[in-house]
N, C-alpha and C positions, 0 to 999 in steps of 0.2 A: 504494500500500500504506500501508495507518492503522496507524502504530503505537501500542499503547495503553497508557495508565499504569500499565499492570502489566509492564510488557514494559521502561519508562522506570525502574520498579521494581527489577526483575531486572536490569537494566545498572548501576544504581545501587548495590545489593550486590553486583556481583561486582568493581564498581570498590575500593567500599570493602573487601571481603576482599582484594586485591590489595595497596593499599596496607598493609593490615593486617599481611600475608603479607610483605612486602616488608620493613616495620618491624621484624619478627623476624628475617627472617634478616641482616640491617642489625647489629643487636645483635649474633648470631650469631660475623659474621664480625669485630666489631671484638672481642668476647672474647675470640676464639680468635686473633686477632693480640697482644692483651695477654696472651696465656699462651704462646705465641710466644714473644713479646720476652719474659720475665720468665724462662722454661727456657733463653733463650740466653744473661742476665746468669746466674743461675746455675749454668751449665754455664763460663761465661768464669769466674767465680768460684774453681768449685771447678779447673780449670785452674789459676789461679794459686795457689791453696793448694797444690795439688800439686809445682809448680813451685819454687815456696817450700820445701815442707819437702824437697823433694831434695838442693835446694844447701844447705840447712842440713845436711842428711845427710852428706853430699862433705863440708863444710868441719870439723865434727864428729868422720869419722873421720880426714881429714888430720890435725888437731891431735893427737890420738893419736899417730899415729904420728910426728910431729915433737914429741912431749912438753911440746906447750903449754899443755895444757888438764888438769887433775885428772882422772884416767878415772873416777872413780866418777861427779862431776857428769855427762860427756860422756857414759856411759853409761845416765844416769837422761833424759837429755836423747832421746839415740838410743830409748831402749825407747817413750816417750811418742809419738816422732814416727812410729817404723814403727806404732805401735797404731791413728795416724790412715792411714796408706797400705796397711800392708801388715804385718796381727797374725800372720799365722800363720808371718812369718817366725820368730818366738819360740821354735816349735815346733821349728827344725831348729837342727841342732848348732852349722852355721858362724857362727851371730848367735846362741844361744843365752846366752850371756856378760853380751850386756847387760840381759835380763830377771833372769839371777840376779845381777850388781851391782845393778841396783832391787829386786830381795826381800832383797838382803844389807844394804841400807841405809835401807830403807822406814820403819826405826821412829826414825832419828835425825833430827832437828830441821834445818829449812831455815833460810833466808831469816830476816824475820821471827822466827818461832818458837827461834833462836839465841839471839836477846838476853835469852830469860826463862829460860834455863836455868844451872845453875850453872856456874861456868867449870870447874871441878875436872872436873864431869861432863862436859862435852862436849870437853875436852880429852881424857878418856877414850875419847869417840867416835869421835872426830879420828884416836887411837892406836889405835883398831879401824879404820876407814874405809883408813889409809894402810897398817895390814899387809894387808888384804884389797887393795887395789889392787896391793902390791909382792907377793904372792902370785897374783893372777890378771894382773899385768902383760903377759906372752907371749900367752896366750888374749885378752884384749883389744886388741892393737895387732894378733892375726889376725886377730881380729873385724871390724874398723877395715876392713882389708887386703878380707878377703871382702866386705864392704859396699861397698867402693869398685868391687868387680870386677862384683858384682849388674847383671840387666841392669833393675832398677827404674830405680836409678843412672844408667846408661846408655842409654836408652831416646830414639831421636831423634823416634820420633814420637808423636803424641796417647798419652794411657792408655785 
C-alpha cells in the first residue's frame, strides 16, 4: 500500500492541530491552577481578617466591661468593625448602642484633627463625649455583654 503526499499531508495537520490543541489546553489548565491558588490566598486572607477583627471584638467588649477603655472610643471602634463582618447587627436593639455612640460623636474631632482645634472647644466636647458615655454607661457594658455572648463571637468553625 502507497501512501501518498496528500495523505503525508493530512497526518501532518492533524499532528500539528494536536499539538496546537494540546498548547491550549496546556495554558488552560495552568490559568485555572493560578486562579486556584490566588481564590485560596484570598479566601486564607479574608479568614484571617475575620479572625482578627473577632478577637478585637472579644477584647473590645471585655475592656468595657472591666472599665478600661473610654466607651465612646470602644464603641466607634466596635460599630467600624461589625460594619466589616456583620452591619446588620446595627439594626437590632442588643448592639444597637454602639452605632448611636458613633452618630453621637461623628462630628467631634479625632486623632490628628485634635490638635487644630481650640482647647476651650474641645474640652467642651470632651464634656459632651463623657456625659453621653456616663448617660449610656449601663446600655453599653450590655452591649459589651451581648456581643460577647453572639455566636459571631463564638463560632468554632469556618464562616
Amino acid at each position: 500500500m502507497a501512501t501518498s503526499i496528500n495523505d503525508w499531508l493530512l497526518i501532518l495537520l492533524g499532528l500539528i492541530a494536536i499539538a496546537g490543541l494540546s498548547l491550549i489546553v496546556r495554558r488552560q489548565v495552568i490559568t485555572l491552577r493560578r486562579e486556584k491558588n490566588l481564590q485560596k490566598a484570598l479566601q486564607t486572607k479574608a479568614e484571617a481578617t475575620h479572625t482578627h477583627i473577632v478577637k478585637s471584638l472579644k477584647i473590645l467588649a471585655r475592656c468595657i466591661i472591666a472599665e478600661q477603655v473610654e466607651y465612646s472610643e470602644a464603641c466607634i471602634r466596635i460599630k467600624v468593625l461589625l460594619d466589616n463582618i456583620a452591619p446588620e447587627l446595627h439594626q437590632q436593639a442588643d448592639y444597637a448602642i454602639f452605632n448611636s455612640i458613633y452618630d453621637a460623636t461623628a462630628h467631634m474631632p479625632t486623632h490628628e484633627a485634635r490638635k487644630s482645634v481650640d482647647r476651650r472647644f474641645l474640652f467642651k466636647l470632651d464634656k459632651q463625649r463623657w456625659q453621653l458615655e456616663t448617660e449610656k454607661e449601663a446600655a453599653i457594658k450590655q452591649g459589651a455583654r451581648n456581643l460577647l455572648k453572639h455566636p459571631l463571637l463564638n463560632a468554632t468553625a469556618a464562616h
